[in-house]
N, C-alpha and C positions, 0 to 999 in steps of 0.2 A: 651237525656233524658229531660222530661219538666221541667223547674224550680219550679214545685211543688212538684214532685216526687222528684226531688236533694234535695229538703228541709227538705221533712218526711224519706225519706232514711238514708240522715246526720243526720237528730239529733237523730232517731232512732239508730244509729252506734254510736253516743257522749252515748245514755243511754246506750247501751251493756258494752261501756267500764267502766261509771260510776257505773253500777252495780256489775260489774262483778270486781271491784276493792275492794269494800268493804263485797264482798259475804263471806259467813265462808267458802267457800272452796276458797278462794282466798289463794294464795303461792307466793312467788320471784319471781315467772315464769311468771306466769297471769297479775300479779301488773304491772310488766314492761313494757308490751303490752298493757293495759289497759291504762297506762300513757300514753304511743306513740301517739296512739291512739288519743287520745284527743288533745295532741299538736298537732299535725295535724289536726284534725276537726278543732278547733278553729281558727287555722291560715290559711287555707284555703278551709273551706266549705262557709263561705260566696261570696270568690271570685264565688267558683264553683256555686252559687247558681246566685248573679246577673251576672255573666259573659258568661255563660255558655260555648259554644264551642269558646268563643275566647278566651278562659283562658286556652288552653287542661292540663297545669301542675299543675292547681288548682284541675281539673276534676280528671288528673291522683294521685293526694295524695289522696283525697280523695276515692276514689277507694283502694290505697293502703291502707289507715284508717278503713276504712271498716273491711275490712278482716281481719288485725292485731284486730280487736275489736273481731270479729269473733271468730280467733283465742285463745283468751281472755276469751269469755264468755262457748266456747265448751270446755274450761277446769275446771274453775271456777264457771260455771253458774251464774244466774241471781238474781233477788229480786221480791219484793213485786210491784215496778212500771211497770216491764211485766205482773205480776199476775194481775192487775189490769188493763190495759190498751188491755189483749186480752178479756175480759169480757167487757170493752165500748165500744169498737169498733167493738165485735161479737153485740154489743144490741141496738148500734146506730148508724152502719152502716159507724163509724169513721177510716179511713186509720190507721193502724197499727204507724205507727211513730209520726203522729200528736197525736195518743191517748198516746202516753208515752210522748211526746212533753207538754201536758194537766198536767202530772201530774207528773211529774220527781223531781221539785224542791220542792213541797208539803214532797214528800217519802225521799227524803234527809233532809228537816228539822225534819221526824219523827226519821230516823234513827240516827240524832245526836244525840244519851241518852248514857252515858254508864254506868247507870241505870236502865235499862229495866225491865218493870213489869212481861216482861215473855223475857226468855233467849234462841235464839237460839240454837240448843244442835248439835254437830260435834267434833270430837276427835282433828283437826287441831284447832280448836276456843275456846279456855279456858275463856277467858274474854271479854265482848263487848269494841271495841274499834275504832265502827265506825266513832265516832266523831273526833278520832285522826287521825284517815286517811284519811275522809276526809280534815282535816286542812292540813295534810302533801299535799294533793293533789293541794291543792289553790297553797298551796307555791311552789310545782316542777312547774308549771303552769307559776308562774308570778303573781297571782292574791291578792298574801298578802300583805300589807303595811308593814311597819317596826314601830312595839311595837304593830302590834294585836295580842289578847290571841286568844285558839284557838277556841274560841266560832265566834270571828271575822271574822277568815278563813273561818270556814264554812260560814256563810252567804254572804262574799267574792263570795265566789266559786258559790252559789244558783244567787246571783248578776249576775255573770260570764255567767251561764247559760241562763238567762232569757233576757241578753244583747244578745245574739247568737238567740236567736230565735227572739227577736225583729227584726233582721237583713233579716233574716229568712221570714217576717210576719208570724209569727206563731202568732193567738191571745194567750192571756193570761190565757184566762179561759174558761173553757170545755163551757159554756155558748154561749160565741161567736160561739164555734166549732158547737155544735147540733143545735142552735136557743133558743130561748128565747121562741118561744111557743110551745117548750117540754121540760117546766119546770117540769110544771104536771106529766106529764111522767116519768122524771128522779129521782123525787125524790120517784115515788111511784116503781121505782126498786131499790131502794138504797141497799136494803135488800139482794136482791137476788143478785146483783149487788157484795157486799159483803164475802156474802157466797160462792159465785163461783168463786170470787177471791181468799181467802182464800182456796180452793182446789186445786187450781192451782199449778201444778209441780213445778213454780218458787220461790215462797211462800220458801216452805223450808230453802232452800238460806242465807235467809234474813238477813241481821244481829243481828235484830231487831225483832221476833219471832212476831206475832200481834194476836191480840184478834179480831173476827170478827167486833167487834165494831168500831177497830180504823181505821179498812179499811173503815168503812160505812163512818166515821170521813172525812177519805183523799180524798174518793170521793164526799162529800157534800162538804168540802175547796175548793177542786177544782173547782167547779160547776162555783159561780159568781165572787168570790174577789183573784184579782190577789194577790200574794204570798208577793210580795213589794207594799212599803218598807218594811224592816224587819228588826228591829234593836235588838233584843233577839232571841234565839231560846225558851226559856221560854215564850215569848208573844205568838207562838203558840201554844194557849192554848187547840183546841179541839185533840189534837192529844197527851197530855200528860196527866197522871193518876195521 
């Protein structure tokens, strides 16, 4: 497999699991394999990525990470970062995992509210409590210090993230990805961009219910200014009401 395909595969398999951890249909069952999942990508999808076949036990976890994610997401489903990422990648021609690569830690700072201006509604998910879980997650991870609150964690974790794809060369922001001279372009599909993402099957999910606005929101974030530093999840500002 070429070390560009092991890159958008892996962290494509890291979002399955990170979505599919905080989804409202997330349960005991999905959470656990969702965690797996990710301890293994992190620990070794970088090998698998610069090593490649001389590494085959980096290659072979991450093969097994995969599929535990797999596993994960075909019971729990997804979020708002698939909904959105198969709509950039249908419109500019972006490899499926590099486009959730573009936009994964954007849709994790949106989802840490557990204040939502609109609530996603499922009989398993009584109160938003994405932000808790993902802090729980930094910390099964490794990623939390000792005295962060859990505002810390998550941005830990978003950290955590964008460290992995720097490893990765994943650029930062969708910009690098399409080119700079389909600026133009991209932001005169924001719109539709938007609304196609918001119909998207994974949407539902979310933990985080969105208003087509704040999708337009995470795709214009995404575009030029990389995510970090981040030292509040309240400084990002275009993604909160």
């Amino acid at each position: 497999m070429p070390k560009r395909l092991t890159a958008y595969g892996g962290i494509d398999a890291v979002t399955h699991a990170l979505e599919s951890y905080v989804s409202v249909c997330a349960t005991e069952f999905t959470q656990g394999q969702s965690r797996e999942a990710l301890r293994l990508l992190f620990k070794f999808l970088p090998r698998a990525y610069q090593l490649g076949e001389k590494d085959p036990q980096a290659r072979e976890k991450v093969h097994y990470a995969a599929t535990i994610a797999g596993m994960a997401f075909a019971n729990a489903f997804l979020g708002i970062c698939h909904s959105c990422a198969h709509k950039l990648g249908a419109a500019f021609h972006v490899p499926h995992g590099l486009a959730n690569a573009a936009l994964i830690s954007h849709v994790i700072a949106y989802n840490a509210c557990d204040a939502p201006f609109k609530q996603a509604t499922f009989s398993q998910y009584h109160v938003p409590h994405a932000k808790a879980a993902y802090a729980e997650l930094a910390e099964s991870l490794g990623f939390a210090h000792t005295g962060d609150d859990e505002e810390r964690k998550v941005i830990r974790l978003i950290e955590a993230v964008e460290a992995l794809k720097c490893e990765l060369d994943i650029p930062a922001t969708v910009r690098e990805i399409v080119g700079a001279d389909k600026e133009g372009a991209y932001l005169a599909a924001l719109d539709s961009l938007a609304e196609n993402a918001f119909d998207d099957q994974c949407t539902g999910a979310n933990p985080r219910y969105p208003l087509i606005s704040d999708l337009r929101a995470i795709f214009l974030a995404a575009w030029s200014a990389p995510i970090l530093p981040l030292t509040q999840l309240e400084a990002y500002k275009p993604l909160h009401h």
